[in-house]
C-alpha positions in Angstrom: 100.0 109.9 9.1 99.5 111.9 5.9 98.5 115.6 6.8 96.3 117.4 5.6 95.7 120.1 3.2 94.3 123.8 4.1 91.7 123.9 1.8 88.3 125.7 -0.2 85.4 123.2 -1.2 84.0 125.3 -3.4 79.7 125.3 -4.5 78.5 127.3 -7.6 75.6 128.8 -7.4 74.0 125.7 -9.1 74.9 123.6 -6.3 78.0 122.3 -8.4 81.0 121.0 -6.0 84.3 121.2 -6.0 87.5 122.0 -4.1 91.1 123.4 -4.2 93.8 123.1 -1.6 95.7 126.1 -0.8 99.9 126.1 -0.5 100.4 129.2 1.0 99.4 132.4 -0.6 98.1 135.0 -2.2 95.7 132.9 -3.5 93.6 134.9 -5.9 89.9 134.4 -6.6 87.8 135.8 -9.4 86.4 135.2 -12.9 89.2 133.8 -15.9 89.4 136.1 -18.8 91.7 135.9 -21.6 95.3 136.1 -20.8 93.7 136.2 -17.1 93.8 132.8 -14.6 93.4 133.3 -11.3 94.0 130.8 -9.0 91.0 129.5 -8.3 88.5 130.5 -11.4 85.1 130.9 -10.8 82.7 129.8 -13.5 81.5 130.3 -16.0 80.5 134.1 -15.8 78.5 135.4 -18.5 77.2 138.3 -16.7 80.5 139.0 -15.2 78.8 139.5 -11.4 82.6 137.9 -10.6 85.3 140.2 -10.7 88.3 139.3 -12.4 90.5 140.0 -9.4 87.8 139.4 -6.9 89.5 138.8 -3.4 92.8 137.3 -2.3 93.7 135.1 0.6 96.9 135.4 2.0 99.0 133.7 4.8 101.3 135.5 7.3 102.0 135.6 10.9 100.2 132.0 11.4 97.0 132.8 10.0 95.1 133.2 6.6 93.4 136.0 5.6 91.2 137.5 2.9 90.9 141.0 1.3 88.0 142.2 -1.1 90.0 143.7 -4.2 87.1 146.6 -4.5 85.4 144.3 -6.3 81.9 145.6 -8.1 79.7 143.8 -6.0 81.8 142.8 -3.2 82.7 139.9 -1.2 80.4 138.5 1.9 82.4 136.9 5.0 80.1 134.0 7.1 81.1 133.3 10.9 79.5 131.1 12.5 75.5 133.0 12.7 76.9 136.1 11.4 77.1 137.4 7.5 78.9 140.6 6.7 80.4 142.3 4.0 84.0 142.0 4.1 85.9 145.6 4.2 89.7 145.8 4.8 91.8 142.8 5.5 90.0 139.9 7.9 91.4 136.3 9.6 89.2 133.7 8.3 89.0 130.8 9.9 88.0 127.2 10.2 84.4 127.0 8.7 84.3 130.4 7.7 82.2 130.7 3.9 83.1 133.2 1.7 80.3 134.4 -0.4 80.7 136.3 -4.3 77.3 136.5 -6.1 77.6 134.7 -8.7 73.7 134.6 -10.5 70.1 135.7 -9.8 66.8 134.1 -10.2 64.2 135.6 -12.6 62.4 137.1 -9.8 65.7 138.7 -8.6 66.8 136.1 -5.6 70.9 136.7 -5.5 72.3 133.0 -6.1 75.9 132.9 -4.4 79.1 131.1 -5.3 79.9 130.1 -1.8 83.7 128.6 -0.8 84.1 127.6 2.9 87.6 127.4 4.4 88.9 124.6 5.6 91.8 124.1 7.8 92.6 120.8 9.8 95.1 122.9 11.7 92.8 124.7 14.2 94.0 123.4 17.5 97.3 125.4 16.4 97.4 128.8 18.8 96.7 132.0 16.4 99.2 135.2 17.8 98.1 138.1 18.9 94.7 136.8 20.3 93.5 135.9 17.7 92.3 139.6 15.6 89.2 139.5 13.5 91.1 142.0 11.5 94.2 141.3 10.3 96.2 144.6 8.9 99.6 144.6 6.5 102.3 144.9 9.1 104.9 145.9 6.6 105.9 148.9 4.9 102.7 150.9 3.1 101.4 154.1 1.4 99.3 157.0 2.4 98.5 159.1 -0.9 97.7 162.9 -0.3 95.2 163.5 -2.2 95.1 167.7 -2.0 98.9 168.1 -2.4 99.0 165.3 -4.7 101.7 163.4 -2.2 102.9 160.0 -1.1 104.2 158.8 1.7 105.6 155.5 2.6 104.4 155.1 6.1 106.6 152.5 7.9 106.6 151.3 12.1 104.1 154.6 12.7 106.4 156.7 10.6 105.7 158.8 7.7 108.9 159.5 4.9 107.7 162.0 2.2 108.4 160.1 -1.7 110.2 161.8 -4.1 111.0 161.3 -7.6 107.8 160.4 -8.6 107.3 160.7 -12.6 103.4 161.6 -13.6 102.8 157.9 -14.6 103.9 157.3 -11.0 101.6 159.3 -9.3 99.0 158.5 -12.2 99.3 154.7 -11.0 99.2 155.4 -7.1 96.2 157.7 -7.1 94.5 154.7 -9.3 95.3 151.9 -6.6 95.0 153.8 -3.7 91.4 155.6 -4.9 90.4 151.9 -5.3 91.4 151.0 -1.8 87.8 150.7 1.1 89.3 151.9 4.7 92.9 151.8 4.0 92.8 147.8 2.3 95.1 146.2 0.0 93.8 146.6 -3.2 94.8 144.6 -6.3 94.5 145.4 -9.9 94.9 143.1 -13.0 96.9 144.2 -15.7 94.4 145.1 -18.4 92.4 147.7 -15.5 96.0 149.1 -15.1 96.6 149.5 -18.7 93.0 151.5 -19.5 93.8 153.5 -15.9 97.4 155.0 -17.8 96.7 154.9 -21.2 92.7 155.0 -21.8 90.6 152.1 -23.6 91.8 150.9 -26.9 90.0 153.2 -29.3 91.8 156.4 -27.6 95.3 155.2 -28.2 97.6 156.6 -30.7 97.6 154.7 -34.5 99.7 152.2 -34.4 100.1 152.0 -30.8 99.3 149.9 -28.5 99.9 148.8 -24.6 100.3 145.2 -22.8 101.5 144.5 -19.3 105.6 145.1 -20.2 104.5 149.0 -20.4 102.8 148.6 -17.1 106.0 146.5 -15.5 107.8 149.6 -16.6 105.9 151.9 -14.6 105.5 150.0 -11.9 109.8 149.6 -11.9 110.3 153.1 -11.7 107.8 153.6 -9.0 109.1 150.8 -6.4 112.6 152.6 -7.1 111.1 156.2 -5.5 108.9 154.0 -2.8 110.0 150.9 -1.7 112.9 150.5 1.4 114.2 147.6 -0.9 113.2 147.2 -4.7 114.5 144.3 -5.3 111.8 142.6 -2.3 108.7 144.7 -2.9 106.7 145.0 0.1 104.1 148.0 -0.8 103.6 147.7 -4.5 103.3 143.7 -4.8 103.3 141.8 -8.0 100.4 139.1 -8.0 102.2 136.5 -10.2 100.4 136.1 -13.5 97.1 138.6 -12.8 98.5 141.9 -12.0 99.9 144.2 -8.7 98.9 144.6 -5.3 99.1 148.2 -3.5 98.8 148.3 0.2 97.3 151.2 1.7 97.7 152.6 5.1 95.0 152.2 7.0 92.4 155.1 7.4 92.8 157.5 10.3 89.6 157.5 12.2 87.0 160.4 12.2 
């Protein structure tokens, strides 16, 4: 017996179907740019209501999640009767729809790219009964925003980073500012680039930045805050789109 793929069937806002199986993750989602392909594209996106890096679905610990990558005009999660918009990390599963607006009518009606999740797997047991939301359990960073700080914050404890360079800092405060209640947030490398450097028309003559300057940066910063930087486990590279940054998860109020 052949088995079968975990997989997204995937309706455009027209009503257009499609599908995509998934092989493990991250699986990215969002809009195809130039020198940009996520892994599953969504479009075409004249009006750009799809972000470019729009959510991610991941797979760990026996179960698939999704994250919002602070996209402009968010991601909605549907369970069963229930729609919400997705914040932080959350288990999807079986029948679950994912919802990214993708159009509107004339008379402003939101029209919805809609992908529903489909695993042929559920009788498997999920651990930990089963969470709605589903955190980073490895190694991640709190960035003190006052003393202009950042700590890698590992099994409940907090180690103070050193030998940040400005860039450094520069790139955390930019990830971690993006991140909604402590989520892993994940930016391509042309957001990265403007972040550092500015937009085109403020750079130097005769200068100019692609994503090698930004792998730089991003070298010298696993080297002051990851345990191991030759396996990055807080500042993740998202093959082919950009990095992933994740955040510690916001003390409550």
């Amino acid at each position: 017996m052949v088995e079968r793929a975990v997989a997204l069937r995937i309706s455009s806002p027209e009503g257009v179907l499609s599908g995509v199986e998934l092989d493990g993750g991250p699986i990215t989602i969002g809009r195809a740019a130039p020198d940009h392909a996520p892994d599953v594209a969504l479009g075409p996106d004249p009006q750009r209501w799809v972000g470019r890096l729009h959510c991610t679905l991941d797979f760990a610990e026996g179960m698939w999640s999704v994250t919002d990558n602070a996209s402009v005009n968010g991601t909605l999660l549907r369970h069963g009767g229930t729609t919400e918009r997705l914040q932080g990390r959350k288990r999807v599963q079986h029948g679950d729809v994912l919802m990214i607006l993708g159009d509107m009518t004339p008379d402003g009606d939101p029209l919805y790219w809609e992908l529903t999740f489909l695993d042929p797997h559920t009788t498997r047991p999920a651990p930990f009964g089963s969470p709605a939301d589903v955190r980073h359990l490895g190694p991640c960073l709190r960035y003190d925003w006052v003393a202009a700080q950042a700590y890698r914050v590992e099994n409940g404890k907090e180690t103070l980073i050193t030998g940040l360079r400005p860039q450094g800092h520069q790139l955390l405060r930019y990830m971690a500012g993006r991140s909604t209640g402590g989520a892993a947030v994940a930016c391509d490398h042309a957001e990265l680039i403007t972040a550092l450097w500015g937009s085109r028309d403020e750079w130097a003559p005769h200068r100019s930045y692609n994503k090698m300057d930004i792998a730089g940066v991003v070298r010298a910063v696993r080297r002051c805050v990851e345990p191991d930087p030759s396996a990055p486990r807080i500042l993740e590279t998202v093959t082919g789109i950009g990095y992933r940054l994740n955040v510690a998860p916001a003390e409550p109020t």
